[in-house]
Legacy VTK file of the C-alpha trace (Angstrom):
# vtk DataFile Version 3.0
C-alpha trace
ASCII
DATASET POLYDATA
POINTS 443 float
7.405 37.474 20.147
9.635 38.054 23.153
12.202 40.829 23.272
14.259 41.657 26.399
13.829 45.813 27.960
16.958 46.855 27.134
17.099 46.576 23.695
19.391 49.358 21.253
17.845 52.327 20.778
18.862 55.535 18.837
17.174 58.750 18.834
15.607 60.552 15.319
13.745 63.756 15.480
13.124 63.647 19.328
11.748 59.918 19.367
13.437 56.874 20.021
14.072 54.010 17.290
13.919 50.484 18.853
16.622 48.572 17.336
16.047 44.084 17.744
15.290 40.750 16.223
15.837 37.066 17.058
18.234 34.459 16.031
16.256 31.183 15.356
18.178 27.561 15.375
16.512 24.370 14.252
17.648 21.556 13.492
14.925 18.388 12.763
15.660 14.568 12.475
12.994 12.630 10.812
12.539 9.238 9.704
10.204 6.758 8.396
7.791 9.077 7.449
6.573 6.418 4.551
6.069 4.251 7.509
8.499 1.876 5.944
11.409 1.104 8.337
13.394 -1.190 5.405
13.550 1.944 2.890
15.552 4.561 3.962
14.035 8.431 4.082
15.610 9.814 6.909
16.919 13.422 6.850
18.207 15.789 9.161
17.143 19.646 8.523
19.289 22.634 9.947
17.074 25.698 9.363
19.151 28.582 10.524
16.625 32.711 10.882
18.342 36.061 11.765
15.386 38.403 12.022
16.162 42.373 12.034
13.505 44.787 13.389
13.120 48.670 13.926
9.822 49.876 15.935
9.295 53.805 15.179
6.653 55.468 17.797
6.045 58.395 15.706
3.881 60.315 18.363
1.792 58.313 21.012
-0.505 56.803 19.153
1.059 56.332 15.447
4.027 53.981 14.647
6.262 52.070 12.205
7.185 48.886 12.056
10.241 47.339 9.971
11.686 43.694 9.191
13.271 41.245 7.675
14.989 37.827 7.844
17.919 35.983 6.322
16.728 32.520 5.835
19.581 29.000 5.741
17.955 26.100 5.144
20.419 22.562 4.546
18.739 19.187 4.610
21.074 15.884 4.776
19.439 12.364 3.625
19.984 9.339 4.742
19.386 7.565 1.412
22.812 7.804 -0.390
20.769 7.986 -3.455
19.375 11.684 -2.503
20.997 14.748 -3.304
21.447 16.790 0.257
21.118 20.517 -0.407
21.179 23.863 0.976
19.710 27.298 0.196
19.928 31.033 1.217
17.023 33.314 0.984
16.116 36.835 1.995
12.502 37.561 2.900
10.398 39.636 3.633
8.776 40.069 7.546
6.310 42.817 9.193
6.303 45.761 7.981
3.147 48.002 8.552
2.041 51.405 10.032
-0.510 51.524 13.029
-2.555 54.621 13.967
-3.923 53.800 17.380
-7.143 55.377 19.155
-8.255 57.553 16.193
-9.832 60.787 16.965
-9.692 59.839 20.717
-11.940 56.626 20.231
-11.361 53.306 20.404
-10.813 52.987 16.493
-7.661 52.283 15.001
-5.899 51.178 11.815
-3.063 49.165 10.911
-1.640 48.404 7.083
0.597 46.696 4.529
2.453 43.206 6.204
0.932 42.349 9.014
0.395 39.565 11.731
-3.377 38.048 11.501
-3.862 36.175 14.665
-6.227 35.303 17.124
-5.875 33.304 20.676
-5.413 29.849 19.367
-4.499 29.844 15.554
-7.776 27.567 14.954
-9.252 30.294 12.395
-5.750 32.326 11.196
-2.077 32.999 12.109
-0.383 34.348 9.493
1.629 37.499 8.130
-0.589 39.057 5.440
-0.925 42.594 3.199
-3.902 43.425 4.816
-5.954 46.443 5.762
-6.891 46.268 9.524
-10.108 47.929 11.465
-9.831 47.092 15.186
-12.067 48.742 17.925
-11.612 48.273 21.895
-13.780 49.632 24.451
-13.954 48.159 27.901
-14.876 44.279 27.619
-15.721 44.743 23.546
-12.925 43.677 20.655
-13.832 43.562 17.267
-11.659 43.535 14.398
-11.978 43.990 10.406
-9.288 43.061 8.100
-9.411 42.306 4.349
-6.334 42.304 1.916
-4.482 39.751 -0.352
-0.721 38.929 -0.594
1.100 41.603 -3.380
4.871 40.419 -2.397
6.803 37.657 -3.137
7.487 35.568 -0.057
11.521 35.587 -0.585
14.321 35.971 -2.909
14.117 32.046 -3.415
9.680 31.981 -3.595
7.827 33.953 -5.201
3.617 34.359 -4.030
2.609 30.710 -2.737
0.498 29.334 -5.171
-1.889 28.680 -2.788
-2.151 32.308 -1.601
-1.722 33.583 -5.373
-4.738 35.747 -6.559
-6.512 34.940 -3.022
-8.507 37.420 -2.146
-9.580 37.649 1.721
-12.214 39.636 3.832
-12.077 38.510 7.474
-13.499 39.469 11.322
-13.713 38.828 14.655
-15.792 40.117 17.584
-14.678 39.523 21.410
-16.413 40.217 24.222
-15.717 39.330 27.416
-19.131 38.987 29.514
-17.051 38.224 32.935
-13.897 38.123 34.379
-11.857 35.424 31.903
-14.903 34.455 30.106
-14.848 35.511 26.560
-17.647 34.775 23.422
-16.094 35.322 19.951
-17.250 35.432 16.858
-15.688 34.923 13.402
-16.017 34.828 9.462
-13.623 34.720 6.199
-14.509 35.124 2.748
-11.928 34.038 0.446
-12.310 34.453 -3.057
-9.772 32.748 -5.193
-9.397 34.542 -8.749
-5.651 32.602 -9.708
-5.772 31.149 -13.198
-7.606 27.746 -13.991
-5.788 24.743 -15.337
-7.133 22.446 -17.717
-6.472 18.679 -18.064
-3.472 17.993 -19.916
-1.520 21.300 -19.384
1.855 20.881 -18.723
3.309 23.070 -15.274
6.185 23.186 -13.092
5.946 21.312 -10.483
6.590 23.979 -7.684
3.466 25.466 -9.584
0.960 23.115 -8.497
-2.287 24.772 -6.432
-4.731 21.232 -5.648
-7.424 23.872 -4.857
-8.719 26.712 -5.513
-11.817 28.122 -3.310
-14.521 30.731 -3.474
-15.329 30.039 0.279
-17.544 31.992 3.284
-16.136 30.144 6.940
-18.104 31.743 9.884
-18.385 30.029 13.912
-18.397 30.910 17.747
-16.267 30.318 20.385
-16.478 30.366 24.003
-12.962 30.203 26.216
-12.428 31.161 29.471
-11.121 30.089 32.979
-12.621 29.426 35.671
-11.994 29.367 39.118
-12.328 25.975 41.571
-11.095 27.233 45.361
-8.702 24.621 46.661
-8.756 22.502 43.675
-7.412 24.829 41.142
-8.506 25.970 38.000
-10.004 24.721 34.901
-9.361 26.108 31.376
-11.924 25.397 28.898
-12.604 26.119 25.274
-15.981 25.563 22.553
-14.864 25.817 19.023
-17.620 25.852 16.475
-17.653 26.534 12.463
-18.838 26.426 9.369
-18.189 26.335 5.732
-20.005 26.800 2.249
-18.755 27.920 -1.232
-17.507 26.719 -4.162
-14.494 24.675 -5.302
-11.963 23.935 -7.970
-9.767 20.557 -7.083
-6.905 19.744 -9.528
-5.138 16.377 -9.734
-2.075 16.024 -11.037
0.417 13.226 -12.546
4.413 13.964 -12.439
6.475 13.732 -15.407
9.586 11.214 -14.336
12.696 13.314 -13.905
11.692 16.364 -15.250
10.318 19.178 -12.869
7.235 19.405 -14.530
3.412 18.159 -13.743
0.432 17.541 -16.099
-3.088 18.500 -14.946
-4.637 14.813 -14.863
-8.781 16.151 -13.747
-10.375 19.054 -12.714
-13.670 18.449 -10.442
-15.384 21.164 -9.712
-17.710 20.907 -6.068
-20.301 22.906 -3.694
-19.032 22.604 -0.266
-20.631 22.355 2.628
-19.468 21.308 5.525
-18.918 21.785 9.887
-16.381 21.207 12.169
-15.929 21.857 16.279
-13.267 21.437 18.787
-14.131 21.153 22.446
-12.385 20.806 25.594
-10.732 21.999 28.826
-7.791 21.551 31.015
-7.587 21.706 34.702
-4.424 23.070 36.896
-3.734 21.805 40.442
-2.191 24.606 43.044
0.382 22.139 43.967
4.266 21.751 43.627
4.611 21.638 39.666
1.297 22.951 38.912
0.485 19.529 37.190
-2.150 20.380 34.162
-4.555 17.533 32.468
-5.938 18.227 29.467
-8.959 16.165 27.637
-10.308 17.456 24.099
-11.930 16.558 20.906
-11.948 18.081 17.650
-14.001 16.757 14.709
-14.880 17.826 11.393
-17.268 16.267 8.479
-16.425 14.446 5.945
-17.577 12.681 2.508
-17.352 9.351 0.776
-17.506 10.572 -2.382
-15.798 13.837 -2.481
-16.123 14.390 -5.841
-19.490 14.216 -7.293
-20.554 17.516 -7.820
-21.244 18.281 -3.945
-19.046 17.794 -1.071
-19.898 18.139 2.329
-16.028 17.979 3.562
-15.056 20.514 6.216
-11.607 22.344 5.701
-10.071 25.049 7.570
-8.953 28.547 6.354
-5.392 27.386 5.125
-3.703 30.597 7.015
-4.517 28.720 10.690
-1.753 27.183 12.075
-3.883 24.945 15.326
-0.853 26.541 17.939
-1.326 27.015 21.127
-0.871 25.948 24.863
-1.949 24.254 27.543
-0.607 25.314 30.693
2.893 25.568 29.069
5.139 28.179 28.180
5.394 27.640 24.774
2.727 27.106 22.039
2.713 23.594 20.307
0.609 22.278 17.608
-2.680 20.844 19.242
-3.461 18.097 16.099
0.044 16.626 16.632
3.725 17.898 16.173
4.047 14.999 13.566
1.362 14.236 11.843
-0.007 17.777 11.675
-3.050 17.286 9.888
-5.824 19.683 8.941
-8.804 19.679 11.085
-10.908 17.643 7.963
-12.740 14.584 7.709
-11.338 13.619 11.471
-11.921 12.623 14.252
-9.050 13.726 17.109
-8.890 12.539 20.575
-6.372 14.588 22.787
-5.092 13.831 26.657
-2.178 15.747 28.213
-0.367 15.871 31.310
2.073 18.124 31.790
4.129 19.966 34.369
5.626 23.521 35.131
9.094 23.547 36.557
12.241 25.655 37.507
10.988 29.347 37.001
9.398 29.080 33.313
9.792 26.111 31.884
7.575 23.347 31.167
7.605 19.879 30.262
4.079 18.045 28.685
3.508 14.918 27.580
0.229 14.675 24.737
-1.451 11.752 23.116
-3.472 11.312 20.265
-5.850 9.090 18.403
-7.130 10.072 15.472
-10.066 8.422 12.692
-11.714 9.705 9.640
-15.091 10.133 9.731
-15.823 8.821 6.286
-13.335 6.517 4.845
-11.376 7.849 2.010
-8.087 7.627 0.346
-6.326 10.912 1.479
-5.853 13.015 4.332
-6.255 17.046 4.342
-2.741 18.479 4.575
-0.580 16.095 6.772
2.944 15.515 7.592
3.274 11.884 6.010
4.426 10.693 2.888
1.446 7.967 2.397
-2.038 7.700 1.819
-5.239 5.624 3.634
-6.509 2.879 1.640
-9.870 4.662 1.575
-11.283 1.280 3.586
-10.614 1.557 7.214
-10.979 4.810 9.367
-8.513 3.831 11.620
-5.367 6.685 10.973
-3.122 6.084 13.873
-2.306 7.637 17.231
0.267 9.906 18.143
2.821 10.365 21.363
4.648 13.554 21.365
6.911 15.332 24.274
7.237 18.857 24.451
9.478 20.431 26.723
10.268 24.557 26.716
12.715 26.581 28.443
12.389 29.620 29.062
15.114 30.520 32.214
17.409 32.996 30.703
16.477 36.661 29.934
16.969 35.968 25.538
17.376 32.460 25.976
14.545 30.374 25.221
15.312 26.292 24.328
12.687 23.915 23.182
12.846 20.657 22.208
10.386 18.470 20.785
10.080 14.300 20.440
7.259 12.430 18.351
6.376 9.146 17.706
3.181 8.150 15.099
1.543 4.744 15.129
-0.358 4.192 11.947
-3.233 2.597 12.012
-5.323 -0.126 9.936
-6.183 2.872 7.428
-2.532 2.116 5.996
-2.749 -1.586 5.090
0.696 -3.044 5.476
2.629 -0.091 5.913
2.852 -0.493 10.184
6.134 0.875 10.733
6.523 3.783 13.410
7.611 7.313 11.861
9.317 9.639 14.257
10.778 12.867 14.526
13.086 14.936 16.941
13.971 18.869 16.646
15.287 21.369 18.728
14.836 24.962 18.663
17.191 27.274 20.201
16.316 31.371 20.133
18.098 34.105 21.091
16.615 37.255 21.147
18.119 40.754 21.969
LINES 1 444
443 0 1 2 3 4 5 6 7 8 9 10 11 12 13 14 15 16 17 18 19 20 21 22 23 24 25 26 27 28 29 30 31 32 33 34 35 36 37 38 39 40 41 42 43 44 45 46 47 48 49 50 51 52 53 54 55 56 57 58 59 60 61 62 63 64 65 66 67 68 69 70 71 72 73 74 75 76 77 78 79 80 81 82 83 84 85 86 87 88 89 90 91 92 93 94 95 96 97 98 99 100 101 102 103 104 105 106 107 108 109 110 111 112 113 114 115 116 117 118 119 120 121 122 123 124 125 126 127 128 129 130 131 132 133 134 135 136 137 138 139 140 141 142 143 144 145 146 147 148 149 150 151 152 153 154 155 156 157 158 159 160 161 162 163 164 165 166 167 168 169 170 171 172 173 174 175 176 177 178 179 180 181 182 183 184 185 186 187 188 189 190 191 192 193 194 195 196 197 198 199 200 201 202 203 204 205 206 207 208 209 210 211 212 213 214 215 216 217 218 219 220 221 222 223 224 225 226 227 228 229 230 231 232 233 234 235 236 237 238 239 240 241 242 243 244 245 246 247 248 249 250 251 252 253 254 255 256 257 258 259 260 261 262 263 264 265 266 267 268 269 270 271 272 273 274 275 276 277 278 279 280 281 282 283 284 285 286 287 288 289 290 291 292 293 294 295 296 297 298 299 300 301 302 303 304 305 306 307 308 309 310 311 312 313 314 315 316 317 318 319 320 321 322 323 324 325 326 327 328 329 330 331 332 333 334 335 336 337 338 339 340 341 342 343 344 345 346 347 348 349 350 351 352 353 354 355 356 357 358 359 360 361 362 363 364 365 366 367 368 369 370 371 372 373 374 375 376 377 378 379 380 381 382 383 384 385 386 387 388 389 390 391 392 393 394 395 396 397 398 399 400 401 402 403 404 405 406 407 408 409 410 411 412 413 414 415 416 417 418 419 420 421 422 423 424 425 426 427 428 429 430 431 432 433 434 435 436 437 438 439 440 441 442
């Protein structure tokens, strides 16, 4: 979150209240995202954000934090037969209280809506009620959170019902042994205490929760950069992790032209499962700072799912797998269309990319991704279509990501994709693609 120096301020009781926000426009052409060029789905989305914030330093080391966020959302479809629409929500942002360096120490505490992040969005990124611990001292972080969601996301959504009744207890401990070389370690315990549904009940469809989990995640990382004289430097990263627990996984069968769902089977499974993500980039100290970038990510996987035992990795559901390479902007490291959950895959990565003008960047990513057990679904992607559970070919992927960032509230980005499925979809070999642009202004 960028904000430029000069933003408004007013004074109350003696201290100053910082007065900003952002104005967020992005609009998103898709198309062929059933990987079927002769049946029109194409749409164009215009999401429109106006954030307002107030920061409150109370004394030196206490302060408030306000926001929120008018929300336009209008989606046009190319199929004549589709209804375009548009919507207008108010929701809810950050809003906590920090008490920094309690006591003198290195303690402090921060509560109510918050940001939950950490370096690159691989265990969590996401705004939560939550309770946070934190401690710094020297080359030691560690950090303590636990808390579930007690709002309603907007005036339009109420509690996701995949966050509904979630209870989460979550940590992280950083230290960094030498100069930009860092070990962290993490775990999550989610305990999900939403209502069960039975087969044959009858819900709305915007109702529908596939899992629910009583899960314990825990792994290591190692990230760092290192330095190589005259040839530059090399950025590297060792994501390992773990999962166990329980779960709940509901199918369901839609009611035609209603808005309503009916529980088809409940399965209930022990999980466990393992997942890592390895690999590094290296930066020349020429003209252009060109940047190559080679990873792999995998997680385990299960023929048969549903049998009582499952030994299928999945990630926390509040990551969101953004970062950057040697960019100025954060991108989605799985793929900017396909966007699939790190589970049962396979995903090769190579990048080039490029910095240019005075911050701005331009990168050009492949990827190639297979399951590692061949079934007929994929964990939370983009696409409206499923494998034929036969081959564990997916597809591969070709996005370009270019950012701007040249103007003091300016920042432009714009985004291309193209996805190549692969013999995992039968017939269906049509390319899907997608285009957006995202223009912020923030003051």
């Amino acid at each position: 979150m960028r904000r430029p120096d000069d933003q408004f301020k007013f004074n109350l009781l003696g201290k100053p209240v910082t007065i900003g926000g952002e104005y967020d426009l992005n609009p998103v052409f898709r198309d062929d995202f059933d990987l079927k060029r002769n049946e029109q789905d194409g749409s164009v989305r215009l999401d429109q954000e106006l954030k307002l914030e107030a920061f409150y330093p109370i004394s030196n080391f206490t302060a408030v934090f306000l926001s929120f966020k008018g929300i336009t959302g209008s989606r046009f479809n190319m199929d004549s037969d589709s209804t375009d629409r548009t919507t207008v929500e108010l929701a809810r942002d950050e809003t906590w209280i920090l008490f920094d360096r309690i006591g003198g120490t290195g303690f402090g505490l921060q509560f109510i809506n918050q940001n939950v992040s950490e370096t690159r969005e691989w265990w969590w990124d996401k705004d939560m009620d939550a309770l946070r611990l934190y401690y710094n001292h020297g080359p030691v972080h560690f950090e303590l959170m636990g808390g579930k969601q007690i709002g309603g996301e907007s005036t339009l959504q109420s509690i996701d019902p995949e966050h509904d009744e979630v209870y989460r207890v979550m940590g992280l401990a950083s230290w960094m042994w030498r100069s930009k070389q860092r070990l962290e370690f993490f775990f999550l315990k989610q305990w999900d205490r939403s209502s069960r549904d039975t087969p044959g009940r009858v819900i709305q469809r915007v109702n529908r929760d596939s899992y629910d989990d009583d899960m314990a995640w825990f792994g290591a990382r190692a990230i760092g950069e290192l330095g190589l004289d005259d040839y530059g430097t090399l950025n590297y990263w060792v994501d390992v992790a773990g999962v166990h627990g329980d779960e709940t996984v509901y199918k369901y069968q839609s009611i035609d032209n209603t808005p309503l769902t009916k529980v088809d089977r409940v399965n209930q499974n022990t999980v466990n499962g393992w997942a890592f993500d390895i690999g590094a980039f290296w930066t020349l100290p020429v003209k252009y700072e060109p940047t190559f970038t080679l990873s792999y990510a995998r997680a385990s996987g299960d023929s048969d799912p549903n049998h009582g035992g499952n030994s299928t990795f999945r990630q926390t559901g509040i990551n969101r797998n953004k970062w950057r390479f040697n960019g100025v902007n954060r991108f989605r490291i799985y793929g900017e269309l396909l966007r699939p959950e790190l589970s049962n895959l396979g995903i090769f990565t190579t990048a080039l990319g490029v910095r240019m003008l005075k911050n701005s960047s331009i990168e050009l990513v492949y990827h190639k991704y297979d399951q590692i057990e061949a079934v007929d679904n994929l964990r939370d992607v983009n696409i409206n279509v499923t494998p034929n559970g036969i081959n564990k070919d997916i597809g591969q992927e070709l996005d370009l990501v270019m950012n701007f960032r040249e103007w003091k509230r300016l920042e432009i980005g714009v985004t291309a994709a193209v996805f190549d499925p692969g013999k995992a979809f039968d017939d269906k070999k049509d390319l899907a693609y997608s285009i957006s642009l995202d223009v912020n202004y923030n003051f």
